[in-house]
ZAKOL-479220 format. One record per residue (C-alpha): residue number from 1; residue in one letter; chain; y, z, x. Coordinates in Angstrom, 2 decimals. Each point is the difference from the previous one (the first is absolute). Example, Ala and Ser with C-alpha at 12.3 -4.5 7.8 and 13.67 -1.06 7.14 Angstrom:
BEGIN
SITE num residuo cadena      yy      zz      xx
SITE   1       A      A   -4.50    7.80   12.30
SITE   2       S      A    3.44   -0.66    1.37
***
This chain:
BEGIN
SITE num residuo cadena      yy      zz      xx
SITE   1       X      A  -28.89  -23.93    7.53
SITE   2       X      A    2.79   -2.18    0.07
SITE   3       X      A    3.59   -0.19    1.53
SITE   4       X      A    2.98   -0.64   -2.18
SITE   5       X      A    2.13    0.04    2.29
SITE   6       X      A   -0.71   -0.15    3.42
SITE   7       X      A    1.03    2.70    2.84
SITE   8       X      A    3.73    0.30   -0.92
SITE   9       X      A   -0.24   -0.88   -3.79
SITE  10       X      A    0.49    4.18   -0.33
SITE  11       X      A    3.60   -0.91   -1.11
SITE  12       X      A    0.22   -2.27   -2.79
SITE  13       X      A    2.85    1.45   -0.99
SITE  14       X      A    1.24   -3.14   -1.35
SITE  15       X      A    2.33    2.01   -3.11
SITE  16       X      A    0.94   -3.32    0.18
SITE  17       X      A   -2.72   -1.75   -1.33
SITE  18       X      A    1.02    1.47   -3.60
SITE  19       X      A    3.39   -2.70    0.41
SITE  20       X      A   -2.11   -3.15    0.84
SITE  21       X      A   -0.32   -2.20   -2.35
SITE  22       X      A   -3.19   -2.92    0.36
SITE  23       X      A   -1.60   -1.98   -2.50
SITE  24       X      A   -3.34   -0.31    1.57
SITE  25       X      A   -3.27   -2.19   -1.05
SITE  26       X      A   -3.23    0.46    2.13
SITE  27       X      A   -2.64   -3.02   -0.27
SITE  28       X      A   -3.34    0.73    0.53
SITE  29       X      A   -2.99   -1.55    1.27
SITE  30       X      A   -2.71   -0.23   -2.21
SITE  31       X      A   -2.42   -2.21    0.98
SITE  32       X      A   -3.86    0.42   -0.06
SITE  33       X      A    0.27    1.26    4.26
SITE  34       X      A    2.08    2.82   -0.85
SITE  35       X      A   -2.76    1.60   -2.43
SITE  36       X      A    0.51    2.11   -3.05
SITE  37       X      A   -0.26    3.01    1.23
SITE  38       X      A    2.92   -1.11    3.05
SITE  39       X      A    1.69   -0.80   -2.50
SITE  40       X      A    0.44    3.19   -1.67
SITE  41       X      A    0.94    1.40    2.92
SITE  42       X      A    2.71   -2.74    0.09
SITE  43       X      A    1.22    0.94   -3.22
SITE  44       X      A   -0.30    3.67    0.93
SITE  45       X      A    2.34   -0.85    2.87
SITE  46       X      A    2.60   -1.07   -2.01
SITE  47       X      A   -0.16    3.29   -1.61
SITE  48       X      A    0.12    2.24    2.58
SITE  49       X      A    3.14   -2.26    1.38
SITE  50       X      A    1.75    0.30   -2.98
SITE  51       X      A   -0.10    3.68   -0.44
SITE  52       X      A    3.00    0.77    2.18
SITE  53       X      A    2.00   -2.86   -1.90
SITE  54       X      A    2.78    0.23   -2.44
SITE  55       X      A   -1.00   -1.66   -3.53
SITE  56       X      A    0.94    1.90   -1.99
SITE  57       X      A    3.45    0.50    1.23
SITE  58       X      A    0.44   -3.77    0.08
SITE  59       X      A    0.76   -0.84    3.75
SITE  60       X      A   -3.62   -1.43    0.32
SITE  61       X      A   -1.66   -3.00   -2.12
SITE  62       X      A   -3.66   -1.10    0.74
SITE  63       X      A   -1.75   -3.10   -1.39
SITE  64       X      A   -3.35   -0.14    0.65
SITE  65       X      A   -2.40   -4.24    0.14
SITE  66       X      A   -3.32   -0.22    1.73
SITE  67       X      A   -1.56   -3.80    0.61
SITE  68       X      A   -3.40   -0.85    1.36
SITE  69       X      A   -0.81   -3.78   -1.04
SITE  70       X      A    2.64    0.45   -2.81
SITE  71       X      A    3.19    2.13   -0.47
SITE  72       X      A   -0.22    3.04   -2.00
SITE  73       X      A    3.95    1.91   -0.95
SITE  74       X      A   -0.68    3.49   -0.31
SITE  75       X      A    3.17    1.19   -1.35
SITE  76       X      A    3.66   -0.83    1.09
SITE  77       X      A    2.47    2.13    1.38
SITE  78       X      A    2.15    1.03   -3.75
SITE  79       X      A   -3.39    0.51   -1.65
SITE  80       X      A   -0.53    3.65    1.03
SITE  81       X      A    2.71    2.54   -0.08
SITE  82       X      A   -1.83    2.91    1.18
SITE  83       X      A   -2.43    0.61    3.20
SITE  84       X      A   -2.76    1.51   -2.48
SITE  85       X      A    0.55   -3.21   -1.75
SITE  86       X      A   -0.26   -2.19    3.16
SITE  87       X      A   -3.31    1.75    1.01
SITE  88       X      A   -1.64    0.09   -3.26
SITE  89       X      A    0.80   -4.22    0.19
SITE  90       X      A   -1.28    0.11    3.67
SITE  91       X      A   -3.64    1.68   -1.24
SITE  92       X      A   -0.33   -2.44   -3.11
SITE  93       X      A    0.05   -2.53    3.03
SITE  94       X      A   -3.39   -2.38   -0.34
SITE  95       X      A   -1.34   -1.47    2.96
SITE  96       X      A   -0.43   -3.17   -0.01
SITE  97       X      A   -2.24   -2.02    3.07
SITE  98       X      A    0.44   -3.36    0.97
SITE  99       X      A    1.17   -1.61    2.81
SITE 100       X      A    3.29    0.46    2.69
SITE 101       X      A    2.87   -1.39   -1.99
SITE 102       X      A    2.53    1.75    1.68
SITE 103       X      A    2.70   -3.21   -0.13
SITE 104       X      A    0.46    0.32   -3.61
SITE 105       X      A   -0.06    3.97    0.11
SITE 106       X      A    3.16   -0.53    1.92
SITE 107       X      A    1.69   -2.72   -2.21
SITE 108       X      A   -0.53    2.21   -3.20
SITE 109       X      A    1.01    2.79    1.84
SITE 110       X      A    3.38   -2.36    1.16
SITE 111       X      A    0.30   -1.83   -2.84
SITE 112       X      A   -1.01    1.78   -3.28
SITE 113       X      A    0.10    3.86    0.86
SITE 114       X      A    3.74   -0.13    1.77
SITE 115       X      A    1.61   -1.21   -2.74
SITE 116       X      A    2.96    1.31   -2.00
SITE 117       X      A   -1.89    0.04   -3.20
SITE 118       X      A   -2.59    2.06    1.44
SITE 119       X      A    1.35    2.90    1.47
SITE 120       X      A    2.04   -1.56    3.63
SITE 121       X      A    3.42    1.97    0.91
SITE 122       X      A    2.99   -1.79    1.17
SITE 123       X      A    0.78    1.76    3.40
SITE 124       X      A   -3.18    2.06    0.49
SITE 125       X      A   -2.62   -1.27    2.69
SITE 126       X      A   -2.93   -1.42   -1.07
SITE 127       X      A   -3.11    1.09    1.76
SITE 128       X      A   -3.28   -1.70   -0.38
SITE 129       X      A   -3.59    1.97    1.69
SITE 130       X      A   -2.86   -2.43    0.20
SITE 131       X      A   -3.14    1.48    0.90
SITE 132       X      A   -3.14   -2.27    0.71
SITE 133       X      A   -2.89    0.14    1.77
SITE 134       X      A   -0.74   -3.37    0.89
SITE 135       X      A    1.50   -3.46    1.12
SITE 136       X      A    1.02   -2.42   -3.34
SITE 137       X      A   -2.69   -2.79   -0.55
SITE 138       X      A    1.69   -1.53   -3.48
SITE 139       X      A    3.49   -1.29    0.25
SITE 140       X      A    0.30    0.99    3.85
SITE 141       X      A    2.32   -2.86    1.22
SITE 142       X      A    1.92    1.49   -2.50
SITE 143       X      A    0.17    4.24    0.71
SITE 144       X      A    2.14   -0.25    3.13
SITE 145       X      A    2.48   -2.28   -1.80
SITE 146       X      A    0.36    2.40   -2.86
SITE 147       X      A    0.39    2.94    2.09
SITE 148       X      A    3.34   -1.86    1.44
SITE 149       X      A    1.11   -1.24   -3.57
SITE 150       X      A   -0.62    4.07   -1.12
SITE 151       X      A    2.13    0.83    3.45
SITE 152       X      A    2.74   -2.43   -0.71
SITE 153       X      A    0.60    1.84   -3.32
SITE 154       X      A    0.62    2.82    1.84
SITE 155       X      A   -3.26    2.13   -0.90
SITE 156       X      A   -1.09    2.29    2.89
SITE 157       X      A   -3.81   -0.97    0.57
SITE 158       X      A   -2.26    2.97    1.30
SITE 159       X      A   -3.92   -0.94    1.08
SITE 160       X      A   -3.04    2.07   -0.01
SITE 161       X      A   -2.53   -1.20    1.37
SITE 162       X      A   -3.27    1.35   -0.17
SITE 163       X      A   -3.20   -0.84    2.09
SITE 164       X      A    2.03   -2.77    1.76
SITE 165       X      A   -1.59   -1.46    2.98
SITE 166       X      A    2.73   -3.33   -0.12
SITE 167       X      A    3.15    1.19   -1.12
SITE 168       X      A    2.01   -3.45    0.42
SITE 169       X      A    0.15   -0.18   -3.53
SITE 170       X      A    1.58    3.16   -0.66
SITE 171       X      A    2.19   -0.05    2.68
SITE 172       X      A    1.63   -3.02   -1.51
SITE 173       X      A    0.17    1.48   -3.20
SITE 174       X      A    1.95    3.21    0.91
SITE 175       X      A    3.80   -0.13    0.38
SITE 176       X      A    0.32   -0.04    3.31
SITE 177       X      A   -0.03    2.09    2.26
SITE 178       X      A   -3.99    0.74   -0.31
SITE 179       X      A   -0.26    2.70    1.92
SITE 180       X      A    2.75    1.58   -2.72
SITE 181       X      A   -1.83   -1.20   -3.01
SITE 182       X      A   -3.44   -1.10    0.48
SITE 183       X      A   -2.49    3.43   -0.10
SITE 184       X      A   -3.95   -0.56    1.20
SITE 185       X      A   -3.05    2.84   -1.00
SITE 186       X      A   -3.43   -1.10    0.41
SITE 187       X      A   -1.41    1.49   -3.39
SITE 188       X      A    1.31   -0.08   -3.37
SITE 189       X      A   -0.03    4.83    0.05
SITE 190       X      A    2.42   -0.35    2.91
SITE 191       X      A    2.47   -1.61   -2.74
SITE 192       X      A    1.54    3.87   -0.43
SITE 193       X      A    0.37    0.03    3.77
SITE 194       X      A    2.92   -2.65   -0.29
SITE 195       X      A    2.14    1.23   -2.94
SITE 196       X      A    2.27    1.87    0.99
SITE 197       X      A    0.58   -2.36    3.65
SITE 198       X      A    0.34   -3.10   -3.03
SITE 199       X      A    2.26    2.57   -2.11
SITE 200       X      A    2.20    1.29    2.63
SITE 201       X      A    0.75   -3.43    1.20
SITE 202       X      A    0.98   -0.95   -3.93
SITE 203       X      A    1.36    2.73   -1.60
SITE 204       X      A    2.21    0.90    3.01
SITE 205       X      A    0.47   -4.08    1.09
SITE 206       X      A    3.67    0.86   -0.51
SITE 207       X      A    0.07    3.34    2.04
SITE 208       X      A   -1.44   -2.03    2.85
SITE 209       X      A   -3.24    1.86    0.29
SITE 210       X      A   -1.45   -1.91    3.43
SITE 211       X      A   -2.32    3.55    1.11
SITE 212       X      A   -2.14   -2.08   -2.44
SITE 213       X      A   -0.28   -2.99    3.09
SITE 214       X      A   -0.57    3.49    2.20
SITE 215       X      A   -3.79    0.09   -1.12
SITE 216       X      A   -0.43   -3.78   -0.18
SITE 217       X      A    0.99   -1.06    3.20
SITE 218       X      A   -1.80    2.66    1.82
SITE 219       X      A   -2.51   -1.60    2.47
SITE 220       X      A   -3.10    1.97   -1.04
SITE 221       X      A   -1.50    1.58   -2.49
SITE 222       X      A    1.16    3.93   -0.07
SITE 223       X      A   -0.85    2.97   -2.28
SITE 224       X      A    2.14    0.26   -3.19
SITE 225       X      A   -0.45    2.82   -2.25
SITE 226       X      A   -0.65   -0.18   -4.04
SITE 227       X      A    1.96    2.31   -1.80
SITE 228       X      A   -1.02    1.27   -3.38
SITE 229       X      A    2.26   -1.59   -2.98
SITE 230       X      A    2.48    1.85   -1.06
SITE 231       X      A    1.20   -0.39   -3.36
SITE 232       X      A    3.78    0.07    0.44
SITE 233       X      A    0.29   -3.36   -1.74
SITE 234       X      A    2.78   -1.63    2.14
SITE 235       X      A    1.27    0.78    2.92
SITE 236       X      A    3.09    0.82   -1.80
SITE 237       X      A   -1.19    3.28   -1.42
SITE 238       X      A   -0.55    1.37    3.55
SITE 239       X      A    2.50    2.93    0.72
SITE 240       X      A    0.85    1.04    3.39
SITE 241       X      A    2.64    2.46    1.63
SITE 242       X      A    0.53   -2.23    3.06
SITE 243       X      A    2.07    1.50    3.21
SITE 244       X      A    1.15   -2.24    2.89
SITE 245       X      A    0.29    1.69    3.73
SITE 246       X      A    1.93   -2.09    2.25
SITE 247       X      A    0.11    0.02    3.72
SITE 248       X      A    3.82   -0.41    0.93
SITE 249       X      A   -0.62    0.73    4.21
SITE 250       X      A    2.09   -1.52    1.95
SITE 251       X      A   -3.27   -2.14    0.90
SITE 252       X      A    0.27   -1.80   -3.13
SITE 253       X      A    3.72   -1.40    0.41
SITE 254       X      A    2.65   -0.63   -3.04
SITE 255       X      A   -1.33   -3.65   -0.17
SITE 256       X      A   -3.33    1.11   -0.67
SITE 257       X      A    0.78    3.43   -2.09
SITE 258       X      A    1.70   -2.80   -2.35
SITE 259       X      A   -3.31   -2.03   -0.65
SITE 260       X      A   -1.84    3.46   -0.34
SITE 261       X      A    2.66    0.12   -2.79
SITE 262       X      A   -0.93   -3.13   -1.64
SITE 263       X      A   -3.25    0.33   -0.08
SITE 264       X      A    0.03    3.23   -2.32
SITE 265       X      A    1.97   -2.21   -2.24
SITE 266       X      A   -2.17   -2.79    0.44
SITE 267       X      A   -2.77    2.26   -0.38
SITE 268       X      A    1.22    1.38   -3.09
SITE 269       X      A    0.68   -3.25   -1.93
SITE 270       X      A   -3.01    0.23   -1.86
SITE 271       X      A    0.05    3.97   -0.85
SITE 272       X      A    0.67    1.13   -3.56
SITE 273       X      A    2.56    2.23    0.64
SITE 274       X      A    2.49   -1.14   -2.96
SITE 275       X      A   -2.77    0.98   -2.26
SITE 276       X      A   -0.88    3.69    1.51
SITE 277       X      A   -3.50   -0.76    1.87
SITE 278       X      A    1.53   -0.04    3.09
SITE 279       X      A    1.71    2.60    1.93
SITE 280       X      A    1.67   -1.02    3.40
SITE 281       X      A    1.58    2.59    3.07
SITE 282       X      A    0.60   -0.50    3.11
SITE 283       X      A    1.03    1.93    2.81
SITE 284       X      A    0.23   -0.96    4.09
SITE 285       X      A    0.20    1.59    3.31
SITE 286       X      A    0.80   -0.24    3.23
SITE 287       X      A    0.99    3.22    2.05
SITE 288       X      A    1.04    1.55   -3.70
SITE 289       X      A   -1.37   -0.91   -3.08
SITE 290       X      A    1.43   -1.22   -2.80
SITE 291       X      A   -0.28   -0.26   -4.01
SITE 292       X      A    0.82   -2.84   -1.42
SITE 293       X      A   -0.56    0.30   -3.41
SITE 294       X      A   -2.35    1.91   -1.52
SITE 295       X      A   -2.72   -1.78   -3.06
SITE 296       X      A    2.02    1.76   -3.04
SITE 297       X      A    3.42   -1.16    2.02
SITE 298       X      A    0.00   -3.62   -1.51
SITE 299       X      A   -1.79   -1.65   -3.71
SITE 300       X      A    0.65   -3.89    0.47
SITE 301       X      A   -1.37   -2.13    2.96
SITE 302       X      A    3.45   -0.73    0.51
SITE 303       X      A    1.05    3.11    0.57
SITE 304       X      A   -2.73    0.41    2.37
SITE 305       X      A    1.22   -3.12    1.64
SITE 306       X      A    3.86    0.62    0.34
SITE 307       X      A   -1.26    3.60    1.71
SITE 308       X      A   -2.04   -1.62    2.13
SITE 309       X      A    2.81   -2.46    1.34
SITE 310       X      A    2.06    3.37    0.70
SITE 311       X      A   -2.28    1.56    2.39
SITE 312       X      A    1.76    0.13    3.45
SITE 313       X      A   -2.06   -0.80    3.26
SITE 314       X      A   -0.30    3.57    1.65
SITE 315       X      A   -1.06   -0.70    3.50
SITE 316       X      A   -1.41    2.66    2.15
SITE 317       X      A   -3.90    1.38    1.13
SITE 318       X      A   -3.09   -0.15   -1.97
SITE 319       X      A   -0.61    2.90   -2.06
SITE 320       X      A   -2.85   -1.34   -1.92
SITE 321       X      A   -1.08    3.72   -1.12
SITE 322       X      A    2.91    1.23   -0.85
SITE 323       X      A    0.33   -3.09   -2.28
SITE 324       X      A   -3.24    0.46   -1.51
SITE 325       X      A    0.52    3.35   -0.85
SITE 326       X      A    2.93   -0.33   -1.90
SITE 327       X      A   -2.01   -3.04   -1.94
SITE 328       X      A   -2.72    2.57   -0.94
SITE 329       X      A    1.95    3.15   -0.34
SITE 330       X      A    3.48   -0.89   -1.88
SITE 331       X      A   -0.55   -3.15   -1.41
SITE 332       X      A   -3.46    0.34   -1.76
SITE 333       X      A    1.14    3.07   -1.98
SITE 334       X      A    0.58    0.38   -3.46
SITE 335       X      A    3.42    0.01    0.44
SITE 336       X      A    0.76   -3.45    1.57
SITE 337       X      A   -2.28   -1.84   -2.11
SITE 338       X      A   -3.65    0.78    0.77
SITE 339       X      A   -1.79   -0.58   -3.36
SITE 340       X      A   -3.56    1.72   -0.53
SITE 341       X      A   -2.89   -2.27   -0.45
SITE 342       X      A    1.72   -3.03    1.99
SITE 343       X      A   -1.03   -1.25    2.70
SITE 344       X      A    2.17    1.01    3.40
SITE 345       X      A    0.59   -2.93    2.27
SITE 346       X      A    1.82    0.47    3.36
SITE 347       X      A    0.35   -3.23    2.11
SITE 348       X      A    1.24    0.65    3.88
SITE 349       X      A    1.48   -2.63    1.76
SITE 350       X      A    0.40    0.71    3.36
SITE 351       X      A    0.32   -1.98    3.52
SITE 352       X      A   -1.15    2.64    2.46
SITE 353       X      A   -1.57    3.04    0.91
SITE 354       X      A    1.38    3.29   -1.38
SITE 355       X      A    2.21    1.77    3.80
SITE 356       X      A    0.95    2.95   -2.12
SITE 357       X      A   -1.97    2.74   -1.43
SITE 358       X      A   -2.42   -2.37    0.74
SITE 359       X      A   -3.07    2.76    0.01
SITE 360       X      A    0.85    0.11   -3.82
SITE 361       X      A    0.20   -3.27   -0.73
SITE 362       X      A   -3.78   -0.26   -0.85
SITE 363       X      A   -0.46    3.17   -1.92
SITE 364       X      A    3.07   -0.60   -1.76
SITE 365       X      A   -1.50   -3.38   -1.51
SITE 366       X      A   -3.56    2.28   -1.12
SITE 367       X      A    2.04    2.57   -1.95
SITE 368       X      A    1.70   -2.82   -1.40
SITE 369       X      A   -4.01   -1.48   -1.07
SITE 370       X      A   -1.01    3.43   -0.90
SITE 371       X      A    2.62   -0.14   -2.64
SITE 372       X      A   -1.70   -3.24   -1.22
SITE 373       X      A    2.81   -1.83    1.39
SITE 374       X      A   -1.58   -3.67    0.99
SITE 375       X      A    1.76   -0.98    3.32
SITE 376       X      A    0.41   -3.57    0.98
SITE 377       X      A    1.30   -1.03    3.38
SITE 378       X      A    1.45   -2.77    1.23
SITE 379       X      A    0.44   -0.51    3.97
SITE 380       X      A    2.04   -2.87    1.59
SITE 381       X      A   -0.12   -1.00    3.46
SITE 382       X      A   -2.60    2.60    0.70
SITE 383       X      A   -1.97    0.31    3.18
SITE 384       X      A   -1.32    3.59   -0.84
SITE 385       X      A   -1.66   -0.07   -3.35
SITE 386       X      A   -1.33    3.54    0.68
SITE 387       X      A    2.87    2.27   -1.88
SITE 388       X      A    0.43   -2.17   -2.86
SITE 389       X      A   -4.09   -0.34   -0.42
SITE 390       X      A    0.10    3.67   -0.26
SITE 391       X      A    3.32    0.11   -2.71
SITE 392       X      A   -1.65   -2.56   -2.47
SITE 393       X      A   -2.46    1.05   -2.62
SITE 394       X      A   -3.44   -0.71    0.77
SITE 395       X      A   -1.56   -2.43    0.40
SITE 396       X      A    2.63   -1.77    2.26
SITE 397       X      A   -0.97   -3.95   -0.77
SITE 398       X      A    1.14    0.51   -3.32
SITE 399       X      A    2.76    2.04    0.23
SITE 400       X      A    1.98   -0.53    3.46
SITE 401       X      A    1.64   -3.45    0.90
SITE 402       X      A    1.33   -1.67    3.30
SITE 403       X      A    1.95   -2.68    0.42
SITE 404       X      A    1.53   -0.86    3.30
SITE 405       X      A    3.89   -0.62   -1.05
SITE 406       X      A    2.06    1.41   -2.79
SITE 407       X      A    0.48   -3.59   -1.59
SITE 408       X      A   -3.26    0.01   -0.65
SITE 409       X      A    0.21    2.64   -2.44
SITE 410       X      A    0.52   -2.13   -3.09
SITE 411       X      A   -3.96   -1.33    0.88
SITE 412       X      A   -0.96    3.62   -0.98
SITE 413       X      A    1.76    0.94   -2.84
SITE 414       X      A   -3.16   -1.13   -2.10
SITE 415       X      A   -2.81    0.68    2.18
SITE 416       X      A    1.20    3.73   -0.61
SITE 417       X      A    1.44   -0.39   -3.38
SITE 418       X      A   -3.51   -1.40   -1.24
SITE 419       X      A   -1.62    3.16    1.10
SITE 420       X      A    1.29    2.75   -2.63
SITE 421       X      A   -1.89   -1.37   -3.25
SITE 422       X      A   -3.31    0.29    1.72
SITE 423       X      A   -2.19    2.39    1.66
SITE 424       X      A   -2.68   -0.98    2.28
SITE 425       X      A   -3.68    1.11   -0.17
SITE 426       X      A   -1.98    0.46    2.61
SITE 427       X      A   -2.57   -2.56   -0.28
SITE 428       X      A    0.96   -2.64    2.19
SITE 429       X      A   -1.68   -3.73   -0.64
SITE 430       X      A    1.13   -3.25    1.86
SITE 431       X      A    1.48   -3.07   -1.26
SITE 432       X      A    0.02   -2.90    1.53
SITE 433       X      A    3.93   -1.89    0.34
SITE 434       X      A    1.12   -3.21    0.89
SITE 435       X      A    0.57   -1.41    3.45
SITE 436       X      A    3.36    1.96    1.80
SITE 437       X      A    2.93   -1.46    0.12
SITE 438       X      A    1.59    2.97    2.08
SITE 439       X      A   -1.11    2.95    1.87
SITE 440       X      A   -0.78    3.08   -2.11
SITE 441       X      A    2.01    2.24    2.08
SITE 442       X      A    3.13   -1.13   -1.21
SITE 443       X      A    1.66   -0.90   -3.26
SITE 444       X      A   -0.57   -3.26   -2.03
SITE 445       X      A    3.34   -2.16    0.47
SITE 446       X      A    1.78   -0.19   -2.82
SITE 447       X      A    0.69   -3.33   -2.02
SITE 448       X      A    3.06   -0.74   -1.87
SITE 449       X      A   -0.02    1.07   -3.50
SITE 450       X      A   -1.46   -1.89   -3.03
SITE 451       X      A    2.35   -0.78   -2.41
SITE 452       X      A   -0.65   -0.12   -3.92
SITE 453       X      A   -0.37   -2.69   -1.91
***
């Protein structure tokens, strides 16, 4: 029934997420408006968001209070060591009616639960989620005040908010900015609908994960697609053999065939490709085509990285099926790489239409799909859509991507990247965002990066 992810969230391939440390504590609303049986579906929230996270490895801590008219600590963060641990603590979880104490929720949370002694990390971010359902009517002078006092130590504060109709409150309580970090459903079963949006935005906070702000700032409600869980664990485990086909026309320019460049490696920051799950080639065309390196060339993401500052700028037409051909018919072999039962990933990146062999460009991209090969595309500065539309796998919203300049590029890395965990379902439902801050039909502008505490 319910999205994870959104349109785009095909690709969380954060590998990434495996290296990011949090110590996170949720606080949660229990007060006699949220109902018992809400809140089980609260509580079974925080289960199904903390199935893709690391405990057991140790990168991720979770403390767990819950207030209504008094404050309740669940468990804190260094009192479970293992995720079977955490949810067996999370079921045992009473609840326990009253009224909207949501001031001194916060100050435990700030004061009590990140605390040396009970599990806080020097130098790894502190996230708080609050989810409520209702406006504080004990201590409420007081919940703004110890939202900034939990902000001024540095603790990231995410808001659900469920059933809101005045979300002043909240708003206040979130770190800013709120359309970032404050989430709205209407009923407490659309709580799975937001995980993975909350989850992608935390676990990947370092990686800069903004196609998050992509859903939330679109101006109305749309169709996203629930897909079924899969139990991979953590995004980490996710294996891919992952080519790159680059567009070096003279169209594109050095200048520009540089940031094209940077963005793989940007792209790549956050693939496990040390460890073995990844496998990265890359080859590019213009008149010719031309390997790069193939995905058995290079084992370290440094490796990957020195290649990929060696590739020359190789001006000339746009031979965008000769290009694809050599993706599907020399690199995904055996030979170079291809492993069976991983997934094949080919990302184009391209700034025009195809003025060579062109009448192959299109059935060179479905032999490429009818070798399971999943083809992303991304087109900059296009006026004709039609070609690329036709190269990308089906269905084109989630898999092909247009921004308007090639430093715009960076915007995209996760709204792709998020895609490759996940695969959508076909039963589309809406859900309902926040105002817009931009236009949907271009990229969320990027803010400067958050910095650890």
């Amino acid at each position: 029934m319910y999205s994870r992810s959104g349109r785009y969230q095909s690709i969380c391939f954060t590998s990434g997420c495996s290296n990011t440390r949090l110590d996170l504590v949720f606080v949660l609303d229990a007060s006699t408006s949220v109902t018992e049986p809400n809140f089980k579906l609260m509580l079974d929230f925080l289960k199904d968001f903390l199935q893709v996270a690391n405990i057991d490895g140790g990168n991720v801590r979770v403390g767990v209070v819950i207030y209504s008219t008094e404050v309740h600590m669940q468990f804190q963060m260094n009192q479970y060591r293992t995720k079977q641990q955490v949810f067996d603590a999370i079921d045992n979880i009473p609840y326990r009616f009253g009224s909207t104490n949501t001031a001194d929720g916060l100050r435990t949370m700030h004061e009590e639960m990140f605390t040396r002694q009970n599990g806080d990390r020097p130098n790894v971010d502190n996230i708080c989620i609050l989810v409520t359902d209702g406006v504080s009517n004990i201590n409420s002078r007081r919940t703004v005040p110890e939202a900034v006092a939990a902000r001024n130590k540095n603790i990231h504060l995410y808001v659900i908010g469920i059933g809101l109709t005045d979300t002043r409150e909240v708003d206040q309580i979130a770190t800013p900015p709120v359309e970032e970090n404050r989430f709205i459903v209407q009923e407490f079963d659309e709580l799975r609908a937001l995980r993975d949006k909350v989850f992608s935005s935390l676990y990947n906070k370092n990686c800069l994960v903004y196609y998050l702000l992509y859903f939330f700032v679109a101006p109305d409600p749309i169709p996203i697609t629930l897909p079924p869980p899969k139990e991979i664990g953590s995004c980490s485990n996710t294996r891919l053999d992952l080519v790159f086909v680059l567009d070096a026309s003279t169209s594109v320019t050095e200048p520009n065939f540089k940031l094209m460049l940077d963005f793989l490696k940007d792209f790549l920051q956050v693939a496990n490709i040390d460890g073995g799950n990844v496998r990265v080639g890359v080859v590019i065309y213009s008149t010719e085509v031309h390997m790069q390196f193939q995905m058995n060339q290079y084992r370290t993401k440094q490796q990957v990285f020195d290649a990929i500052d060696n590739i020359p700028y190789r001006y000339g037409s746009t031979n965008t099926a000769d290009g694809l051909r050599t993706m599907h018919e020399e690199m995904f072999t055996r030979k170079n790489g291809d492993r069976p039962n991983v997934d094949n990933i080919c990302i184009l990146v391209t700034d025009g239409v195809s003025n060579i062999n062109s009448r192959r460009t299109v059935p060179e991209a479905v032999a490429a799909r009818n070798k399971n090969i999943h083809l992303y595309v991304i087109g900059i500065g296009l006026t004709d859509t039609r070609e690329v539309d036709q190269i990308a796998t089906p269905p084109i919203e989630e898999n092909r991507f247009i921004v308007q300049e090639f430093d715009e590029l960076r915007a995209l890395r996760d709204k792709v990247f998020s895609s490759l965990c996940i695969s959508p379902d076909p039963t589309p439902i809406p859900i309902t965002r926040p105002p817009p801050k931009e236009s949907r039909t271009s990229p969320p502008t990027l803010p400067p990066p958050t910095t650890s505490k």
